[in-house]
N, C-alpha and C positions, 0 to 999 in steps of 0.2 A: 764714356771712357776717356779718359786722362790722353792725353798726347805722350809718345814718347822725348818728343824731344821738343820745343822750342820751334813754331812756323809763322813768322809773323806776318800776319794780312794772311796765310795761305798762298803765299804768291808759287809757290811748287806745284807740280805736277808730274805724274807719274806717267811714264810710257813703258808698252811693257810686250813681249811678245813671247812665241812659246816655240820650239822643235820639238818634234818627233825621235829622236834620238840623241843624245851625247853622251852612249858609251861606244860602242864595236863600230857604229858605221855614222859617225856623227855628222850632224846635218846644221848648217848656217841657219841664224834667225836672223830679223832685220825689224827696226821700227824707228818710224821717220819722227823729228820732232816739228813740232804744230808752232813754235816760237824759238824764236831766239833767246838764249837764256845760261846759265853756268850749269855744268852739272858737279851736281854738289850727291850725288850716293848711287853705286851700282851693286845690286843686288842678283843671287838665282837661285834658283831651288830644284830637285830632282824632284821625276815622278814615282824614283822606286829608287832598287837595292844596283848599286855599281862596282867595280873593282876598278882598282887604279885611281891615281887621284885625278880627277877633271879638270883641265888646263882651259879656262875660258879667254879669249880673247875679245878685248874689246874697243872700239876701232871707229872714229866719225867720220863721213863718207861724205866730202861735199853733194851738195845739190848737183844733179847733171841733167844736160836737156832730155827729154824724150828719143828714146831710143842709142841710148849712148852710157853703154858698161859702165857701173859706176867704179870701178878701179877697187884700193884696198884699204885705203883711204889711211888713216893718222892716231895710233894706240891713243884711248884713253891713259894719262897720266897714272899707275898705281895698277896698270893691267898688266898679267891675268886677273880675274876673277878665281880661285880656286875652293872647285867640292872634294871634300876633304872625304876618302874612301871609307876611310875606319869607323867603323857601325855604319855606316850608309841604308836610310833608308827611305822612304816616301817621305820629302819633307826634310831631307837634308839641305842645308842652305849656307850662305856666305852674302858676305856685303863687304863694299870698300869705298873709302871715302878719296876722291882722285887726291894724289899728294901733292898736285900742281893745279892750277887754277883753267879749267877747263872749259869751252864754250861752244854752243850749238849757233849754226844758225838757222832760221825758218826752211823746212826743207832738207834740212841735210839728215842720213841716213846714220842710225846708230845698229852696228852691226854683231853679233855676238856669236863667236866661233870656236865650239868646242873641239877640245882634243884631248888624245892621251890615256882616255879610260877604256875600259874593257866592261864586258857584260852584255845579255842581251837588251835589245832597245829598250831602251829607260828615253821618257822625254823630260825635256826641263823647262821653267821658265824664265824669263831675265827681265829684267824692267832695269829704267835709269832716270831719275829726280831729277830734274832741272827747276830751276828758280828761275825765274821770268827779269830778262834786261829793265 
C-alpha cells in the first residue's frame, strides 16, 4: 500500500492514546513523547454515535519531577481538534496540521481534553505525529 503522503527516511512516529468517554462525562487522555521532535499532525476518532460537536483540546505538558502535578501546560498551535456531530458514528474522525511550528521534548506529556459533547459514553482515540529533531 502506497503511502499517503510523502515520509522521508520515516523519521515520524506516531503516539497515540485512548478515553473512555468524550461525550456526557468526558475523561482526559495523556501520551508522553519518547523524543524530542516537531509535531507535524493531530488526529482522533470516536468509538460510537455522539451529539454535539466535540471540542478537543490539545496541550504539551513539560516534563516534571516525580511526584509533581504536571499543571496545563501550552495549547498545541491549530487546537481544538473538533468531531464533527452530524452523522456521528463508530469511526468518526478529524486531523489537523499545527498552524505554527510546534515542538516536543523527550518527556513531556501530550494531553488531550475533550469537551462539549453530549451522549452516552462513546470513547475515542487521539494520537499525535512527531518527526524526530
Amino acid at each position: 500500500m502506497a503511502l499517503p503522503s510523502l515520509h522521508p527516511l520515516l523519521h515520524e512516529q506516531t503516539f497515540s492514546t485512548s478515553t473512555n468517554s468524550i461525550a456526557s462525562t468526558p475523561l482526559a487522555c495523556v501520551t508522553r513523547a519518547a523524543f524530542s521532535g516537531k509535531v507535524v499532525k493531530v488526529t482522533g476518532v470516536s468509538h460510537g454515535i455522539f451529539t454535539t460537536d466535540c471540542s478537543v483540546a490539545v496541550a504539551i505538558i513539560p516534563s516534571v519531577a516525580g511526584g509533581t502535578a504536571p499543571g496545563g501546560g501550552t495549547a498545541i498551535s491549530g487546537s481544538p481538534l473538533v468531531l464533527t456531530a452530524a452523522s456521528s458514528a463508530a469511526g468518526t474522525s478529524n486531523v489537523f496540521v499545527p498552524t505554527a511550528e510546534t515542538f516536543v521534548n523527550e518527556g513531556d506529556l501530550i494531553m488531550f481534553t475533550p469537551s462539549g459533547s453530549t451522549g452516552t459514553t462513546i470513547g475515542g482515540n487521539f494520537a499525535v505525529i512527531i518527526k524526530s529533531a
